[in-house]
Backbone bond lengths (Angstrom), bond angles and torsions (degrees), N, CA, C in turn:
res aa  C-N    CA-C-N  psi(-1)  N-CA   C-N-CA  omega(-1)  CA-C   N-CA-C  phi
1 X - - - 1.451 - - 1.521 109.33 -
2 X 1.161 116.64 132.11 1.595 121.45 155.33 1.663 130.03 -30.92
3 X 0.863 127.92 132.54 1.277 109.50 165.00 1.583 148.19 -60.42
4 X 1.184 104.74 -16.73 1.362 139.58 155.76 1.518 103.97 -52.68
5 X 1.365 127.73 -66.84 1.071 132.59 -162.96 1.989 97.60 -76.18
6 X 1.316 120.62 -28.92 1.549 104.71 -172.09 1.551 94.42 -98.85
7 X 1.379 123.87 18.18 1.398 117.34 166.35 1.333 125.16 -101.72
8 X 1.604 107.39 -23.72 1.050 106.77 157.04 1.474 129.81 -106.89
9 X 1.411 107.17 21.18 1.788 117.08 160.39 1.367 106.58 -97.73
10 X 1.234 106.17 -17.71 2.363 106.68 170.11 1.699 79.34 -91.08
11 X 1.240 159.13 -151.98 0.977 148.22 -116.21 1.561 123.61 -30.31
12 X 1.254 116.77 -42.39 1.743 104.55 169.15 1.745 106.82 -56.92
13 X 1.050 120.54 -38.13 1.791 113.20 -156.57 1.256 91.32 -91.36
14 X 1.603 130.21 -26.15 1.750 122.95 164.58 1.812 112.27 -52.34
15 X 1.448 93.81 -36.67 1.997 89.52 -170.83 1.298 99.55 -63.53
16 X 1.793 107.74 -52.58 1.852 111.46 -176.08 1.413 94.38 -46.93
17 X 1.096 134.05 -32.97 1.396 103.54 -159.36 1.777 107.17 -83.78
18 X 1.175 106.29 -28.43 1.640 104.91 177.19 0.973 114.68 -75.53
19 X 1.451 132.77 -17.35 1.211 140.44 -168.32 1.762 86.18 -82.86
20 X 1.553 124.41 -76.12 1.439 114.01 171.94 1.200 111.92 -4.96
21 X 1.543 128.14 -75.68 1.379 128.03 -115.66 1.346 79.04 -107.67
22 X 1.311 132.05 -40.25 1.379 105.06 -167.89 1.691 123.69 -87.42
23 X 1.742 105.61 -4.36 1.289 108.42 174.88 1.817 127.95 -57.36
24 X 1.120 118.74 -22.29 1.315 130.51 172.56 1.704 110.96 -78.18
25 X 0.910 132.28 -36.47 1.565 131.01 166.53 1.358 109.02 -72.63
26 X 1.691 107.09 -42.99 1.718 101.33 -155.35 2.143 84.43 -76.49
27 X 0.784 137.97 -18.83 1.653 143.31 -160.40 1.472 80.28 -86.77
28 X 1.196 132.53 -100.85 0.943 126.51 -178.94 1.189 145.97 -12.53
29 X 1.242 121.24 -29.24 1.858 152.09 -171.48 1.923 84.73 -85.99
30 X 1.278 108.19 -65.89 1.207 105.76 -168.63 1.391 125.50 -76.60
31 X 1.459 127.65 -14.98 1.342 134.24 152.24 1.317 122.04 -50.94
32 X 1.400 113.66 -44.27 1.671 141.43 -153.70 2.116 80.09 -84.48
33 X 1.269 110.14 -73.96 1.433 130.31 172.48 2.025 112.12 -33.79
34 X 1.059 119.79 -30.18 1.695 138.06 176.80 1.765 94.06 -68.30
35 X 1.204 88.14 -73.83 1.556 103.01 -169.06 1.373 126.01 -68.66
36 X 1.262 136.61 8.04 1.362 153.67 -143.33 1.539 93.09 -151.28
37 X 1.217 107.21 -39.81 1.979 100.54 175.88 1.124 96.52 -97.58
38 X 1.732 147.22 -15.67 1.344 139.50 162.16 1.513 109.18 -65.20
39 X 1.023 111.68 -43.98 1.447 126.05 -172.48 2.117 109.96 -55.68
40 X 1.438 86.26 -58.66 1.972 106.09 173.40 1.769 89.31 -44.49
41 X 1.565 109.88 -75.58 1.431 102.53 -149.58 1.489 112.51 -64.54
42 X 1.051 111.73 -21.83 1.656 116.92 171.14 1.543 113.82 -61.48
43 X 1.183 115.24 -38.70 1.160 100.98 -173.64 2.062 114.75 -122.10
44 X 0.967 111.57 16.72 1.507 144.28 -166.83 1.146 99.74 47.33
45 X 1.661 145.54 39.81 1.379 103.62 164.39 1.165 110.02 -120.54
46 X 1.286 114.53 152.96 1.525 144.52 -155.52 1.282 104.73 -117.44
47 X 1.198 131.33 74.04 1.451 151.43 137.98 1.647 141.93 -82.57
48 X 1.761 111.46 100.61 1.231 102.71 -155.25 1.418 131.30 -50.81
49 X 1.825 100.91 -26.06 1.361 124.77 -178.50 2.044 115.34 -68.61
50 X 0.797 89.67 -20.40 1.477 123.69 -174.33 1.515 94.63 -65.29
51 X 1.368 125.35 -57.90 1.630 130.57 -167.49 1.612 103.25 -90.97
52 X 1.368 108.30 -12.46 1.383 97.72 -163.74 2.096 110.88 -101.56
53 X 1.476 105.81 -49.04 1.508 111.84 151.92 1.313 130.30 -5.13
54 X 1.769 92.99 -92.78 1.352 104.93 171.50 1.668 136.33 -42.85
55 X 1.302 98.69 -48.95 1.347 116.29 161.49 1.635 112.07 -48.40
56 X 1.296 125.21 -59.62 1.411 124.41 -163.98 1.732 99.80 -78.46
57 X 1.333 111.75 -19.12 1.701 98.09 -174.40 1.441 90.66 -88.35
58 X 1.430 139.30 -28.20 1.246 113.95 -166.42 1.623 116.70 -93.79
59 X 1.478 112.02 -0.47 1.483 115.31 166.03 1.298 101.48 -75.07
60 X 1.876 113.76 -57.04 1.505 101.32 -169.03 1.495 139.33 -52.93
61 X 1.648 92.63 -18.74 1.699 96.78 -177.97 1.578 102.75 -109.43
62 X 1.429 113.52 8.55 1.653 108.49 149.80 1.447 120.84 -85.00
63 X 1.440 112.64 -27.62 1.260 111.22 -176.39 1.720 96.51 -84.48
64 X 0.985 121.69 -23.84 1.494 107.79 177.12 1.587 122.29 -71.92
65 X 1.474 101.38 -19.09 1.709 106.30 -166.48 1.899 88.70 -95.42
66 X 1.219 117.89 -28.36 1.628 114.18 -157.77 1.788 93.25 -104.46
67 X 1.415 121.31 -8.65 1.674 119.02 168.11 1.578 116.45 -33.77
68 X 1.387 107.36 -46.79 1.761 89.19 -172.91 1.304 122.98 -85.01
69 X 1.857 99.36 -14.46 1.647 82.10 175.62 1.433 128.77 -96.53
70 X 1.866 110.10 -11.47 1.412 121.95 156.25 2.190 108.10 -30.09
71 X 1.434 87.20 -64.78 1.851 110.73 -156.74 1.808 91.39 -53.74
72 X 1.688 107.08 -49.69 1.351 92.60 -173.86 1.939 113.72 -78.18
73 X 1.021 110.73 -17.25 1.920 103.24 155.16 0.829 101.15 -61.13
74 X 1.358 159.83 -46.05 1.454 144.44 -121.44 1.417 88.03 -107.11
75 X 1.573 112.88 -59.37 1.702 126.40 -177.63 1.870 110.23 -36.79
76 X 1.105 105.05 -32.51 1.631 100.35 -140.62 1.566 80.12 -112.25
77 X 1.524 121.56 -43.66 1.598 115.88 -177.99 1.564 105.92 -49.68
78 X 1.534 129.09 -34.73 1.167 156.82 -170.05 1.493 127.31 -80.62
79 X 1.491 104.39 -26.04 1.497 103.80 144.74 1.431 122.02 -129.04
80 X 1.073 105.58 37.52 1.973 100.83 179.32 1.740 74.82 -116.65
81 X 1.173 118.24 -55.41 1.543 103.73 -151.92 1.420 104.97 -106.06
82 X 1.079 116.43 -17.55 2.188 110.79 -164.13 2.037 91.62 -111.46
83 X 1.009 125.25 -39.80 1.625 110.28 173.76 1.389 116.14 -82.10
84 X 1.330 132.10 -12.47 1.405 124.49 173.15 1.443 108.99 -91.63
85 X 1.129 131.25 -32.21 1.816 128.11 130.85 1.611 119.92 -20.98
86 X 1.063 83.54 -83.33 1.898 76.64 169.38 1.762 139.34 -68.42
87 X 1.122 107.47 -5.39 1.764 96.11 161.66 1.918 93.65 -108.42
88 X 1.365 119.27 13.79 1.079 85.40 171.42 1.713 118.10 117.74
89 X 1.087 106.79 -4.65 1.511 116.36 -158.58 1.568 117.11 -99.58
């Protein structure tokens, strides 16, 4: 293969891979985000802290429960495809 062509098959399978890892937080943000602006209009109150909380506790303890399998995409995308690129392989 050209290099052209394995540069842009390491950049397509880099996006899949962010796209992976970040779909479980970014889903989450916006579930948490549904229900928190359902929640406001249901009951009218309009509190900035109110939208912002919820939101940040339910990323942080997604990113804490979904941490190892982000690190191991990242690990393995990182030597099957981005270090055998670099010595050459």
């Amino acid at each position: 293969m050209s290099e052209e062509v394995i540069f842009f098959d390491t950049l397509r399978q880099g996006l899949w891979v962010a796209v992976i890892t970040s779909l479980p937080i970014l889903s989450v943000a916006l579930v948490a985000g549904l229900f928190v602006g359902l929640f406001q209009a249901l009951t009218s109150i309009q509190e900035l802290t109110l939208t912002f909380v919820p939101k940040l506790a339910a990323i942080v303890a997604v990113f804490w429960l979904t941490m190892g399998f982000m690190t191991q995409t990242l690990v393995s995308f990182f030597q099957d495809r981005v270090v055998p690129l670099m010595i050459g392989g």
